[in-house]
DOBADO-220877 format. One record per atom (N, C-alpha, C, CB): residue in one letter; atom name; x, y, z. Coordinates in Angstrom, 1 decimal, padded with zeros to 4 digits. Each point is the difference from the previous one (the first is absolute). Glycine has a CB too. Layout:
<recs>
A;CA;X;Y;Z
...
</recs>
This chain:
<recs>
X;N;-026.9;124.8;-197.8
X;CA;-001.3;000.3;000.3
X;C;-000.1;001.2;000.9
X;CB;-000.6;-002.4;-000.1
X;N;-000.1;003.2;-000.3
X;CA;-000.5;001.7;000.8
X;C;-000.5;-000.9;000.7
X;CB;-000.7;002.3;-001.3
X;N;000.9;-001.1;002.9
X;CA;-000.8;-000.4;001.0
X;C;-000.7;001.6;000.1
X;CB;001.5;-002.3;001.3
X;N;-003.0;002.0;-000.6
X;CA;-001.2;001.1;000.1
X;C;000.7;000.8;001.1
X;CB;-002.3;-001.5;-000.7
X;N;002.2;003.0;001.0
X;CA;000.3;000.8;000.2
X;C;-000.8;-000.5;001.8
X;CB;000.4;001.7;-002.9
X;N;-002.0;-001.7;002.8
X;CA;-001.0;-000.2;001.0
X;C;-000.5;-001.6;-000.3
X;CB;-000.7;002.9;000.3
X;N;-000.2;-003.4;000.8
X;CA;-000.5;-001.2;000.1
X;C;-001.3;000.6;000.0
X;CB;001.7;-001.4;001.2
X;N;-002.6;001.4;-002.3
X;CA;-001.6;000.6;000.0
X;C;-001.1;-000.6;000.6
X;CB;000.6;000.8;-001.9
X;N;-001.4;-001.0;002.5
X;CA;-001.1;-000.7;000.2
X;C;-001.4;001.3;000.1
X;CB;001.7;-002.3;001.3
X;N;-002.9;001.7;-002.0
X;CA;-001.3;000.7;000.3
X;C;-000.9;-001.0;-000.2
X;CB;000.5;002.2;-000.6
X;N;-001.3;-002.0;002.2
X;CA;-001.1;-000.9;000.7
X;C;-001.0;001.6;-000.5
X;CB;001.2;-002.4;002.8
X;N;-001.8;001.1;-003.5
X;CA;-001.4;000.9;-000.6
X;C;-001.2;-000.7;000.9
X;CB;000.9;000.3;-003.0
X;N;-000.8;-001.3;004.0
X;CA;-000.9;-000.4;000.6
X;C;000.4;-001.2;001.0
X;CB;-001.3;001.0;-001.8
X;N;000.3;-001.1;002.8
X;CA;000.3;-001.0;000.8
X;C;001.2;000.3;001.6
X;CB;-000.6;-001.3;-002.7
X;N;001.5;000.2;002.7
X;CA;001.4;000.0;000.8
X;C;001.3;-000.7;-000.2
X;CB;-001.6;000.3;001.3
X;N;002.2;000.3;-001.2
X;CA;001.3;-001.0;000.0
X;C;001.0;000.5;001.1
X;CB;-000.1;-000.5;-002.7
X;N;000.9;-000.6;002.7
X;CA;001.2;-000.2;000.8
X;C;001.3;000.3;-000.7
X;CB;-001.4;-001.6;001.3
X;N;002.5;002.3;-000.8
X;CA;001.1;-000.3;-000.4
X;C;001.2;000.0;000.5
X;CB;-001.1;000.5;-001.1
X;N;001.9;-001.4;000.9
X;CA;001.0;000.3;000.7
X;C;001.7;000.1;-000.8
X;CB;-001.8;-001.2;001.7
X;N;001.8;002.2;-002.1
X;CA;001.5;000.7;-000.2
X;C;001.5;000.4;000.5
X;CB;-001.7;000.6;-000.6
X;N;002.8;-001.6;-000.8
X;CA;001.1;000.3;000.9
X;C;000.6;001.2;-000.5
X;CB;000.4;-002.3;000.7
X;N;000.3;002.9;000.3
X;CA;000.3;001.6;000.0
X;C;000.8;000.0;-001.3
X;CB;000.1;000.7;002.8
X;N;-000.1;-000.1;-003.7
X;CA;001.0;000.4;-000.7
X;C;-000.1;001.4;-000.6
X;CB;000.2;-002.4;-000.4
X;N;000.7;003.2;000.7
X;CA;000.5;001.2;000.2
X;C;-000.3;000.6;-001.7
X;CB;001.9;-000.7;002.3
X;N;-001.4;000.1;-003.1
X;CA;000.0;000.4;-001.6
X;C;-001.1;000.0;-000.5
X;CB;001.8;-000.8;-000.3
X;N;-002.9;000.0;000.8
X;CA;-001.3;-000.5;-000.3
X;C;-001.6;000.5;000.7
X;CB;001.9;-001.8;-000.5
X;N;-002.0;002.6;000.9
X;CA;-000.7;000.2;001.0
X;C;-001.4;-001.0;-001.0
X;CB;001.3;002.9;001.5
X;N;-002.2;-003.2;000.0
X;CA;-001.3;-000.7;-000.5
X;C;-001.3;000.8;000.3
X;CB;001.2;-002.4;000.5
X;N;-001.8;002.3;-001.0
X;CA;-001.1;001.5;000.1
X;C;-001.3;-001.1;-000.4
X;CB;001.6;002.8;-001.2
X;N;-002.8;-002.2;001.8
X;CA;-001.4;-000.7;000.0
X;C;-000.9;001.4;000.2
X;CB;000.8;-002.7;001.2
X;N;-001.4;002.4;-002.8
X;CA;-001.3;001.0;-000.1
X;C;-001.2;-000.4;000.3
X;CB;001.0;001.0;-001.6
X;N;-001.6;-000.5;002.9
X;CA;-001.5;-001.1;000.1
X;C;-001.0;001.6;000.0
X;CB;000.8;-003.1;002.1
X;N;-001.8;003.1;-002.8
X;CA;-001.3;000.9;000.6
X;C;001.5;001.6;000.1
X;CB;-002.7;-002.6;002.0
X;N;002.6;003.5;-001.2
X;CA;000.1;001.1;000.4
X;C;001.6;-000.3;000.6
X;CB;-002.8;000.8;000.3
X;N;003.2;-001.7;000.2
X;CA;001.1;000.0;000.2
X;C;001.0;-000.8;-000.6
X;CB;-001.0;000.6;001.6
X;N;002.5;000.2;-001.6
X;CA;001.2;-000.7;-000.2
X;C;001.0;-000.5;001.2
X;CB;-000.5;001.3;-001.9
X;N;000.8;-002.9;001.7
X;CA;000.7;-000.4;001.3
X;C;001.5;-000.4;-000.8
X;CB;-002.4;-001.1;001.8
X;N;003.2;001.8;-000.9
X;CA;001.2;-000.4;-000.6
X;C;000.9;-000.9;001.3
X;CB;000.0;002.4;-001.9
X;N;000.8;-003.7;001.6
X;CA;000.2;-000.6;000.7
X;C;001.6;-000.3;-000.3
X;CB;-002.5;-000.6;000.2
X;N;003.0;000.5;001.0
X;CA;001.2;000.2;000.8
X;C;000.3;-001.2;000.5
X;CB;-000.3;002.1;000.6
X;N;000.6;-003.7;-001.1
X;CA;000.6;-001.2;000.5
X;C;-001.2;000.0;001.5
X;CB;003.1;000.2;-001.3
X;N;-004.5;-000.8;000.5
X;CA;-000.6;000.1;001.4
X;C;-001.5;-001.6;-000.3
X;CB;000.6;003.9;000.6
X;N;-001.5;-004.1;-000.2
X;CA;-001.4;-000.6;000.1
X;C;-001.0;001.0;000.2
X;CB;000.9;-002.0;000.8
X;N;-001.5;002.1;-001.8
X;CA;-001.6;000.6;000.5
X;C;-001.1;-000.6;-001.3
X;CB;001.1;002.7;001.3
X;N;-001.8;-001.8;-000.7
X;CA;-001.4;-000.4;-000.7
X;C;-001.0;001.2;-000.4
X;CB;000.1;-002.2;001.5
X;N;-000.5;001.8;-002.8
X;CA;-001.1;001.5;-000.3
X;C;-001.5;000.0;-000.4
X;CB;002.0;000.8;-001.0
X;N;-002.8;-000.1;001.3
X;CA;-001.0;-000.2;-000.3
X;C;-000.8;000.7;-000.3
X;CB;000.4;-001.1;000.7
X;N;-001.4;000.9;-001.6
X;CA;-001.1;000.7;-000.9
X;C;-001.1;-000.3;000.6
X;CB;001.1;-000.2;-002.0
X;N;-002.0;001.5;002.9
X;CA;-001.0;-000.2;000.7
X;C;-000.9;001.5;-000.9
X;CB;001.2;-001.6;002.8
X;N;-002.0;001.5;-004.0
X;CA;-000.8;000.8;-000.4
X;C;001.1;001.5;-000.8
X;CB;-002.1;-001.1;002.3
X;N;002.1;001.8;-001.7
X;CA;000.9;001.2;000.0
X;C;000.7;000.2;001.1
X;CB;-001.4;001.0;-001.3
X;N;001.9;-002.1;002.2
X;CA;001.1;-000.1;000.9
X;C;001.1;-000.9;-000.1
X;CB;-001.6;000.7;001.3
X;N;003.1;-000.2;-001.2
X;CA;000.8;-001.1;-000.2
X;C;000.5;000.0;001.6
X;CB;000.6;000.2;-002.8
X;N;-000.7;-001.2;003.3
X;CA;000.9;-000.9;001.4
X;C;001.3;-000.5;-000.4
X;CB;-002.0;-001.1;001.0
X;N;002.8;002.0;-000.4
X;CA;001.2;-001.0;-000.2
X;C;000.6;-000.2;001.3
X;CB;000.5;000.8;-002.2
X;N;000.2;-002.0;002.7
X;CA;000.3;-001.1;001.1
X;C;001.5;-000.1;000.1
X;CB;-002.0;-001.4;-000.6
X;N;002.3;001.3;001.5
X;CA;002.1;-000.1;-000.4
X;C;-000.4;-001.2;001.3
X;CB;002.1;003.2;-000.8
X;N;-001.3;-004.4;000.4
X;CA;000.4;-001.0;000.6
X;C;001.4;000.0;000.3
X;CB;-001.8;-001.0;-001.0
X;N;002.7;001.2;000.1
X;CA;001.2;000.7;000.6
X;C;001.1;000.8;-000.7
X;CB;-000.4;-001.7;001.4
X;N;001.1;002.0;-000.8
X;CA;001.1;001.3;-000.2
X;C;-000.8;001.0;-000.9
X;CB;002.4;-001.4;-000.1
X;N;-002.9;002.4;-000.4
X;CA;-000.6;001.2;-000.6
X;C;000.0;000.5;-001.5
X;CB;000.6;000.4;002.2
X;N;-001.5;000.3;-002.4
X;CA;-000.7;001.0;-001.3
X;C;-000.4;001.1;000.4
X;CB;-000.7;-001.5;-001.1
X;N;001.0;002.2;-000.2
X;CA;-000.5;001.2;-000.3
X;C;-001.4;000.0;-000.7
X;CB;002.3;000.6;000.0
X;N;-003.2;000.1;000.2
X;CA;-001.3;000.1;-000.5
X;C;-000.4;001.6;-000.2
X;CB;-000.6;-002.2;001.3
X;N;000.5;002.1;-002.2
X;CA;-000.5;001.6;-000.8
X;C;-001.1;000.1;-000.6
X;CB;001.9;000.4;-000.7
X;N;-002.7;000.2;000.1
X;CA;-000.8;000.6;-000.8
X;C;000.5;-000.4;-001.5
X;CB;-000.4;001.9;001.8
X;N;-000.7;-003.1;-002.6
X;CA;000.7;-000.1;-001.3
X;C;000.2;000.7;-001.0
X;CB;-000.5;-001.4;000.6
X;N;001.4;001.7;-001.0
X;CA;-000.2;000.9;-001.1
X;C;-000.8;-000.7;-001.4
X;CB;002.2;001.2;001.1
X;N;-002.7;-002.2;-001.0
X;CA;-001.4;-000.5;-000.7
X;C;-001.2;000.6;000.1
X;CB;000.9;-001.9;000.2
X;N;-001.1;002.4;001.1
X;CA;-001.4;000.3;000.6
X;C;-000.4;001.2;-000.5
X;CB;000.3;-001.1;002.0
X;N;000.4;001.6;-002.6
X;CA;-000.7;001.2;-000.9
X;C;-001.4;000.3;000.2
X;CB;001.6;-000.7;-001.6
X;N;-002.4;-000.7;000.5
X;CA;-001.2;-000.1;-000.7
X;C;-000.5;-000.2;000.9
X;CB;000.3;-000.5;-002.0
X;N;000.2;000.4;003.6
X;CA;-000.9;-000.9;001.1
X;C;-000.4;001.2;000.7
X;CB;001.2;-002.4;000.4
X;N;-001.3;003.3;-000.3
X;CA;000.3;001.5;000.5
X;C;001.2;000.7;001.2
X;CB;-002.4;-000.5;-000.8
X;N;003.8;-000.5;000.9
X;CA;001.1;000.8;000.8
X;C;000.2;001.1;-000.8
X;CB;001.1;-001.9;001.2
X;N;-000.9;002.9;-000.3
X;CA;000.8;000.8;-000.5
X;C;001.0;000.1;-000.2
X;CB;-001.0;000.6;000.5
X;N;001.8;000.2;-001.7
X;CA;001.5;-000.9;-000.4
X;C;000.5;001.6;-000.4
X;CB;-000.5;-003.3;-001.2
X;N;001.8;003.5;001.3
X;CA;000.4;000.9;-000.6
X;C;001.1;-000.2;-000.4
X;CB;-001.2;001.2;001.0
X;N;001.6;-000.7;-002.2
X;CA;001.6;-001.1;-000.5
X;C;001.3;000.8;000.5
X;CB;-000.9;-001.0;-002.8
X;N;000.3;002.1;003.3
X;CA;001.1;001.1;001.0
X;C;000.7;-000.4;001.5
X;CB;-001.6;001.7;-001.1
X;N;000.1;-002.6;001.6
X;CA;000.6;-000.5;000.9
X;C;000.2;-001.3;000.6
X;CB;-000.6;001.8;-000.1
X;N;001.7;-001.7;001.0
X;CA;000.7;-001.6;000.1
X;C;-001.0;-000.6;000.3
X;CB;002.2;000.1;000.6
X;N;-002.1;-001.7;-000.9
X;CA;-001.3;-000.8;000.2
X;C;000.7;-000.3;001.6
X;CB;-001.0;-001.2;-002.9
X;N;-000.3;001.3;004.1
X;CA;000.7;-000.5;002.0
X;C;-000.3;-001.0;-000.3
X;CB;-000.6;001.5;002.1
X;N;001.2;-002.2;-001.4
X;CA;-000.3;-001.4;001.0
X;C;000.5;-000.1;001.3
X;CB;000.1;-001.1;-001.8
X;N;-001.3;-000.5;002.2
X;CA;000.1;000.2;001.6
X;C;000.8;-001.5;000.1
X;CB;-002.7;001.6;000.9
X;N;003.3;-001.6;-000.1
X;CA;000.8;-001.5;000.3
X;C;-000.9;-000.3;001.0
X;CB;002.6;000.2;-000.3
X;N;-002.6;-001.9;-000.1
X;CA;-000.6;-001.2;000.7
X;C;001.0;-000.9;000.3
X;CB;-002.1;000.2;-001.1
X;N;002.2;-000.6;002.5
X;CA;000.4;-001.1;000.5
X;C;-000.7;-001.2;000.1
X;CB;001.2;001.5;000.8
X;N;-000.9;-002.6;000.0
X;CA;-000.5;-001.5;000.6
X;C;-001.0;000.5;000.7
X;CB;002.0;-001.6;000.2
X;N;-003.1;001.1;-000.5
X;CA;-001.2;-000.3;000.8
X;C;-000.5;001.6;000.0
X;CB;000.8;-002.4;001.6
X;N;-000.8;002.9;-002.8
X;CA;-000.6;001.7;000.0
X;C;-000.5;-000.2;-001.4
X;CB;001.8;001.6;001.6
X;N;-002.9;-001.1;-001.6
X;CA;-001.2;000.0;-001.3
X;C;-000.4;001.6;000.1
X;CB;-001.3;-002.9;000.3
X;N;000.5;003.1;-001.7
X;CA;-000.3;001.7;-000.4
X;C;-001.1;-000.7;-001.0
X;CB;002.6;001.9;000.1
X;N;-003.5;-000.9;000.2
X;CA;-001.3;000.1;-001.1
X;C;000.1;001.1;-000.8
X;CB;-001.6;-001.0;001.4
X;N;001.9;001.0;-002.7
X;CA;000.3;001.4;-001.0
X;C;-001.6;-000.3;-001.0
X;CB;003.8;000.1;-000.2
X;N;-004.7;000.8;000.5
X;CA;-001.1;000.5;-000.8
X;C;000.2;000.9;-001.0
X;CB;-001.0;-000.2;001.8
X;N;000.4;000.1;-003.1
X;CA;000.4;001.1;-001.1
X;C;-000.3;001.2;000.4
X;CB;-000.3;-001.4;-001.7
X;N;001.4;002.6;001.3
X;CA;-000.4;000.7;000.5
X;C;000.5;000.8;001.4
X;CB;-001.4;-001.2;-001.5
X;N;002.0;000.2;002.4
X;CA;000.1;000.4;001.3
X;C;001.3;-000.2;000.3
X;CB;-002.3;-000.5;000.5
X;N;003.3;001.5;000.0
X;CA;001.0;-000.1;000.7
X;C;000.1;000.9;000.9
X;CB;000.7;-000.9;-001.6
X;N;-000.1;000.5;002.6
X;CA;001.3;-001.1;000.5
X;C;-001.3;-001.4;000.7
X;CB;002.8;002.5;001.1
X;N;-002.0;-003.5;-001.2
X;CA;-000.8;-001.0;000.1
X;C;000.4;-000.7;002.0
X;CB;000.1;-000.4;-003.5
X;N;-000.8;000.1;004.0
X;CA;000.1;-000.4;001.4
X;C;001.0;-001.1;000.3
X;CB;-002.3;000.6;000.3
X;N;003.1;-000.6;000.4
X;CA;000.5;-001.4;000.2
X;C;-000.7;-000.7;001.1
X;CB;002.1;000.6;-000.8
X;N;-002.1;-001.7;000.8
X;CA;-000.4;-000.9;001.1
X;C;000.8;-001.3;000.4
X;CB;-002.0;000.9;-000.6
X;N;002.4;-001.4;002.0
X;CA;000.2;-001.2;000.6
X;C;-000.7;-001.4;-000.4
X;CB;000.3;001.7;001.6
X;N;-000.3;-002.4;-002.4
X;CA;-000.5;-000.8;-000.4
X;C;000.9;-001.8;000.6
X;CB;-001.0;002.4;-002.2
X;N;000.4;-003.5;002.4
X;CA;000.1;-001.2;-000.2
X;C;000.3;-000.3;-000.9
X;CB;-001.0;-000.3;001.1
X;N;002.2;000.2;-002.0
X;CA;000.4;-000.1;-001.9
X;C;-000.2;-001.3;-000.1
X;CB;002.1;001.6;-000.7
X;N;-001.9;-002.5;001.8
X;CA;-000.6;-001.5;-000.3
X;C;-001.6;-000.1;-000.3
X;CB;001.8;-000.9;001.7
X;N;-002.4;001.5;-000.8
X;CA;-001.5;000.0;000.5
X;C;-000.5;000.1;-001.8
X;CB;000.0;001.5;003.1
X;N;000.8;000.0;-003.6
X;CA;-000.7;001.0;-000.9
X;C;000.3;-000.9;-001.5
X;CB;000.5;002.7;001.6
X;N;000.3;-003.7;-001.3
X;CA;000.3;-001.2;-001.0
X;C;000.0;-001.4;-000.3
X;CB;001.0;001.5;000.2
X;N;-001.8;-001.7;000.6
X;CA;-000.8;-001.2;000.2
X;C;-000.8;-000.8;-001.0
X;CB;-000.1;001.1;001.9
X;N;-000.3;000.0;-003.0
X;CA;-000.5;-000.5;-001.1
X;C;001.2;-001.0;-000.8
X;CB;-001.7;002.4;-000.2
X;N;002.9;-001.9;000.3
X;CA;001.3;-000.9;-000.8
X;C;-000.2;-001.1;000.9
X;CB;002.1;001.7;-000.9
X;N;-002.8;-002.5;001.7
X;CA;-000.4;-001.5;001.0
X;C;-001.3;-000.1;-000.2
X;CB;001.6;000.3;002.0
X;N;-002.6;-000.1;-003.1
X;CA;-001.1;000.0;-000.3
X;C;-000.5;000.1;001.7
X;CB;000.1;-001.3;-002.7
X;N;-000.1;002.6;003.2
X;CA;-000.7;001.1;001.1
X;C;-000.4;000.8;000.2
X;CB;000.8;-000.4;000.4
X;N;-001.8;000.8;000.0
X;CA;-000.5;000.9;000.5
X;C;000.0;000.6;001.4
X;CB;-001.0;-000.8;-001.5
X;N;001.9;001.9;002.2
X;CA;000.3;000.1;001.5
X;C;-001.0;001.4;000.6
X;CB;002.9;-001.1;-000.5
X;N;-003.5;000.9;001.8
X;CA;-000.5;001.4;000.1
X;C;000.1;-000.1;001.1
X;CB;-001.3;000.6;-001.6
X;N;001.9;000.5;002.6
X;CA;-000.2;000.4;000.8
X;C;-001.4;001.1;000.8
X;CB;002.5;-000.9;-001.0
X;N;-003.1;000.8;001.6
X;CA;-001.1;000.5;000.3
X;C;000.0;001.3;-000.7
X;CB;-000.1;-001.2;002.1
X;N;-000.5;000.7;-003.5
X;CA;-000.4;000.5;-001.3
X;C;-001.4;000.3;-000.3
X;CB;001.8;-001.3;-000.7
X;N;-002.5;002.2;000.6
X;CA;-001.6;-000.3;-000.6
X;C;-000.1;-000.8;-000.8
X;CB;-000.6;001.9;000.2
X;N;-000.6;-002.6;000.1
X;CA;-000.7;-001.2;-001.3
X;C;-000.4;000.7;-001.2
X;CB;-001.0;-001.6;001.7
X;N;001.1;002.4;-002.2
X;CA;-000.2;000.6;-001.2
X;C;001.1;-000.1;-000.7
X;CB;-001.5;001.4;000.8
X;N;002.6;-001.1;-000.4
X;CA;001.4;-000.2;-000.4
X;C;000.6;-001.2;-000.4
X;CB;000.2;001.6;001.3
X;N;-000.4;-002.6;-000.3
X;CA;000.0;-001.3;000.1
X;C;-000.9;-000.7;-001.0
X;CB;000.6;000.4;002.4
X;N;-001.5;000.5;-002.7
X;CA;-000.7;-001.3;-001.1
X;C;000.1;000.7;-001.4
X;CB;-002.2;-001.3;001.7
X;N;003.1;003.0;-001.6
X;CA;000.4;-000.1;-001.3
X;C;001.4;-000.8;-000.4
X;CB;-001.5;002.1;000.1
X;N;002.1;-002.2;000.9
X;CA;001.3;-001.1;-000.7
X;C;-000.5;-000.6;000.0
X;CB;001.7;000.1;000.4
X;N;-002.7;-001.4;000.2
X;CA;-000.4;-001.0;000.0
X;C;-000.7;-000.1;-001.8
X;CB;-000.2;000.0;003.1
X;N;-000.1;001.2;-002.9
X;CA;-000.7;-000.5;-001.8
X;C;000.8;000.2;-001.1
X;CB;-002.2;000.6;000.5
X;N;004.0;-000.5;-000.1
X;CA;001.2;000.2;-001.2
X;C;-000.3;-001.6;-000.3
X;CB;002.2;002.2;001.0
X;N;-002.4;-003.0;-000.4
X;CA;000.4;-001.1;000.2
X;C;-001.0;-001.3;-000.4
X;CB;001.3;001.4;001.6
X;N;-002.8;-000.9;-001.1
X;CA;-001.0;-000.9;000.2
X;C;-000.5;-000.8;-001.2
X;CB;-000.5;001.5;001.8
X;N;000.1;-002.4;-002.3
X;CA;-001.3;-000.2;-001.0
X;C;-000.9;000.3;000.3
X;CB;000.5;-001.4;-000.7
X;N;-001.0;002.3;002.0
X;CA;-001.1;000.1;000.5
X;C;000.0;001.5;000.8
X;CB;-000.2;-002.7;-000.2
X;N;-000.1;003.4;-000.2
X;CA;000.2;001.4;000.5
X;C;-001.0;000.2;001.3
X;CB;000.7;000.9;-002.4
X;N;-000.3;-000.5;003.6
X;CA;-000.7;000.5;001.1
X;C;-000.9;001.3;000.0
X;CB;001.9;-001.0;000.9
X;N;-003.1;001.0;-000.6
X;CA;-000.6;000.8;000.1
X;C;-000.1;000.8;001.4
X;CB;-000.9;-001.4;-001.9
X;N;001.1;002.3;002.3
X;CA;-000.8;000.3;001.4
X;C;-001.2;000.9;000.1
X;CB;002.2;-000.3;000.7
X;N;-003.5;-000.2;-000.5
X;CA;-000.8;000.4;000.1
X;C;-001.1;000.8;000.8
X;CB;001.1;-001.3;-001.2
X;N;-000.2;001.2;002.2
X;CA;-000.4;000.4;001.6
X;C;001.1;001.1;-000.1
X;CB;-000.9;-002.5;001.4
X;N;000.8;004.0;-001.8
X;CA;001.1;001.1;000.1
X;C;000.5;-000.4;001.4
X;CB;-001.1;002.2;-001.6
X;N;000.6;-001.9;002.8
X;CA;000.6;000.0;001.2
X;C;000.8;-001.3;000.3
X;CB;-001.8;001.6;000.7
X;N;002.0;-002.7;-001.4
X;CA;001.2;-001.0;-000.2
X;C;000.9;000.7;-000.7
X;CB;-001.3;-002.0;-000.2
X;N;001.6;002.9;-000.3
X;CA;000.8;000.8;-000.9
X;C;001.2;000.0;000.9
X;CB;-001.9;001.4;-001.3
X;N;002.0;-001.0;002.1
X;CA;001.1;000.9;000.9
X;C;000.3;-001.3;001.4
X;CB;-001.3;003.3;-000.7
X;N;000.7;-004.7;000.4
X;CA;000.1;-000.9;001.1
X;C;001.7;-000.2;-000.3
X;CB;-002.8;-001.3;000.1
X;N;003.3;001.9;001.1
X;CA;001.3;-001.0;-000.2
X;C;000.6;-001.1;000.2
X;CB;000.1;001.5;000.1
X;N;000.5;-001.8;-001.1
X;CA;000.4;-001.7;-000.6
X;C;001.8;000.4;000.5
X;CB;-002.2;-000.9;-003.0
X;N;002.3;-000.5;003.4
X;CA;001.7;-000.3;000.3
X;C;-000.2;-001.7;-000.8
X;CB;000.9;001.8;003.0
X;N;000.1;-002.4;-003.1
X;CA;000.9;-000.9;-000.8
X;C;000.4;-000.2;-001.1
X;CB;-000.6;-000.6;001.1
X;N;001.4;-001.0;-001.5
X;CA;000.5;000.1;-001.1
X;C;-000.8;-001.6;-000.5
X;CB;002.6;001.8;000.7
X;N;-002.8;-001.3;-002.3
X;CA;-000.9;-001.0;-000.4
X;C;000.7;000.0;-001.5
X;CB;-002.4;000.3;001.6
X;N;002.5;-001.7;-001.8
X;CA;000.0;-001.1;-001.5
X;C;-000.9;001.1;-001.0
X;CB;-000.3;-003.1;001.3
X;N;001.0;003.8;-002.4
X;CA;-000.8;000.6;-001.1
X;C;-000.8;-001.3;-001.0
X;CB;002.0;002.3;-000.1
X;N;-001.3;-003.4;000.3
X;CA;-000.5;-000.9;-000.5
X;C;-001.3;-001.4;000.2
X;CB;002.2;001.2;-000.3
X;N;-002.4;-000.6;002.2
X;CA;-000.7;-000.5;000.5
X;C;-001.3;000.8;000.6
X;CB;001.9;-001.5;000.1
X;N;-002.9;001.5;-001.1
X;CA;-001.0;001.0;000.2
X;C;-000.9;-001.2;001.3
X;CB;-000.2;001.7;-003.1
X;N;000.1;-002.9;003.2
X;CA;-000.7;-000.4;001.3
X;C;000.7;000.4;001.4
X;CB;-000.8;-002.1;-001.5
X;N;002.2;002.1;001.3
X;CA;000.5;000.5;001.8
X;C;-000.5;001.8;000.1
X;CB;002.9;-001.9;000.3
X;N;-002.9;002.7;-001.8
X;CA;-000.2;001.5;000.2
X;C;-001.8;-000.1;000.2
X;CB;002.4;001.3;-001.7
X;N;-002.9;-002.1;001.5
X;CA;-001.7;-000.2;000.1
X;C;-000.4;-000.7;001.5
X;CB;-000.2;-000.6;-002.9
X;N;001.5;-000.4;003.6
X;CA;-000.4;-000.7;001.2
X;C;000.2;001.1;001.0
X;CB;000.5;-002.4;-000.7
X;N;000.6;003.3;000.3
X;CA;000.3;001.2;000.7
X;C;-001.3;001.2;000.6
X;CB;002.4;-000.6;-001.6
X;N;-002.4;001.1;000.1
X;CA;-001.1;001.0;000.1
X;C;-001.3;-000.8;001.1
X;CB;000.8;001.2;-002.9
X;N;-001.3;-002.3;002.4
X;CA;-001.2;-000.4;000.9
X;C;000.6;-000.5;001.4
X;CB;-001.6;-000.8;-002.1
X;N;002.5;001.2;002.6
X;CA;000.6;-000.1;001.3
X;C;-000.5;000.6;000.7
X;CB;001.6;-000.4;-000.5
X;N;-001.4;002.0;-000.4
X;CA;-000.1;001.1;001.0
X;C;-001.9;000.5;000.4
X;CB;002.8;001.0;-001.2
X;N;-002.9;-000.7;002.5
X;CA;-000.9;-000.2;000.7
X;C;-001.0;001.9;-000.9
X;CB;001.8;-002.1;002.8
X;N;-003.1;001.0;-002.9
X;CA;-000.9;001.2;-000.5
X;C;000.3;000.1;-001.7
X;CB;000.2;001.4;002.5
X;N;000.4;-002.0;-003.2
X;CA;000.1;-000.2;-001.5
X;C;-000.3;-000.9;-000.3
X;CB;001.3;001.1;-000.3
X;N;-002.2;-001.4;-001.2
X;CA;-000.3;-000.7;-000.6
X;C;000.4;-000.2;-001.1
X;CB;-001.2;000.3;001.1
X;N;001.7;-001.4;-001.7
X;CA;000.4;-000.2;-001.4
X;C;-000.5;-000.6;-001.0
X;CB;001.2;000.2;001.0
X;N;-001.3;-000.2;-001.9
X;CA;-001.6;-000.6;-001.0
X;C;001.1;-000.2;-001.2
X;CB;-003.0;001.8;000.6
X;N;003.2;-003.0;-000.9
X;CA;001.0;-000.4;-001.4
X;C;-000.9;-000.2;-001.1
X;CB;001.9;-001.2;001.2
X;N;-002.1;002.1;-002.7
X;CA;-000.5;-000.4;-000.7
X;C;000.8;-000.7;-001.4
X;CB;-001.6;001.6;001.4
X;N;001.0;-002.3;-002.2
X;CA;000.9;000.2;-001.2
X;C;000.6;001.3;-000.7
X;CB;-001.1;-001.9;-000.2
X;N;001.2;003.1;000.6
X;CA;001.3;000.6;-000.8
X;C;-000.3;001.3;001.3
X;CB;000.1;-000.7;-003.5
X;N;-000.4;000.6;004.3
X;CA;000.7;000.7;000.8
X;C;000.0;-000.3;001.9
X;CB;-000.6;001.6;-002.3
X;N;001.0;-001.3;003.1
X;CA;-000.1;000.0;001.7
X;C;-000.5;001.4;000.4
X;CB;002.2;-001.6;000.5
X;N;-002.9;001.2;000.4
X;CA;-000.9;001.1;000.5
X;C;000.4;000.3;001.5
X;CB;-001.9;-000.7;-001.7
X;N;002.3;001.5;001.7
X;CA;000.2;000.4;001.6
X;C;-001.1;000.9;000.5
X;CB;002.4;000.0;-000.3
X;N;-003.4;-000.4;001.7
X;CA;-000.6;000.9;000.6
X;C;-000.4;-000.1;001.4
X;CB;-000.5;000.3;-002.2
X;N;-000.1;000.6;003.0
X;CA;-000.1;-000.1;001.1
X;C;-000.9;-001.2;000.3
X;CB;000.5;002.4;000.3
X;N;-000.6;-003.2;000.8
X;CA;-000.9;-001.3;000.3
X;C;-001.1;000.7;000.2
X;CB;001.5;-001.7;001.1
</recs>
């Protein structure tokens, strides 16, 4: 039996998790949106937010480049020159936008930022805008906010994706919001 040269994966949507053991002869490569993550005997996680890919290292590290898929997405690609990448370690995340390089690193909670694999949602003093768009990866019932200046209220904890009454007993906690549950959607607005 041939064995494959590379380990291929392409997330055409959504997120996943992976975790890869190192093997030297094999490299494992993941094409999501605009970026390529190549992985080095490690855990992370990737994600597809619109025309942004997130990628997460939980532990030991990747390489993340510019895909050479993204062509049609509008990176600029030139076959002259070497494709960069940036290394990511544990608990360091990058937002790669089509189009846009070199991408930021940041300090991240890799547990916090993976909470969804424990049906979770984690936020740290996050705007509620943000917070009720993960909330609606998840919901049968999508959050509305209809009060703009709730927009930017920042929200901290960690809540059950599966339990929309503790993310509903929550929200009407907080002082000055109102919550109105209808049949196919939640309405968030000022009292």
């Amino acid at each position: 039996m041939r064995q494959c040269a590379e380990r291929l994966v392409t997330l055409a949507s959504g997120e996943a998790s992976f975790e890869v053991t190192h093997e030297p002869k094999r490299a494992f490569r993941v094409f999501a949106g605009s970026a390529q993550v190549v992985a080095v005997g490690t855990r992370f996680d990737v994600r597809l937010e619109h025309d942004t890919t997130v990628v997460t290292v939980v532990e030991g590290r990747v390489a993340v480049g510019p895909s050479s898929m993204s062509d049609s997405r509008g990176m600029n690609s030139n076959e002259s020159q070497p494709t960069r990448f940036v290394e990511l370690y544990a608990d360091q995340q990058l937002r790669l936008t089509a189009g846009e390089w070199p991408p930021t690193l940041v300090a991240v909670d890799s547990q916090r930022a993976t909470a969804w694999l424990h049906r979770q949602i984690s936020f740290d003093h996050e705007p509620l805008e943000r917070v009720a768009a993960e909330y609606n990866r998840y919901a049968p019932k999508p959050i509305e906010i209809t009060t703009p200046a709730l927009r930017t209220l920042q929200i901290s904890g960690t809540f059950a994706t599966d339990d929309p009454a503790e993310f509903i007993a929550f929200l009407r906690s907080l002082k000055g919001v109102r919550v109105e549950v209808t049949t196919t959607q939640i309405r968030v607005s000022r009292d």
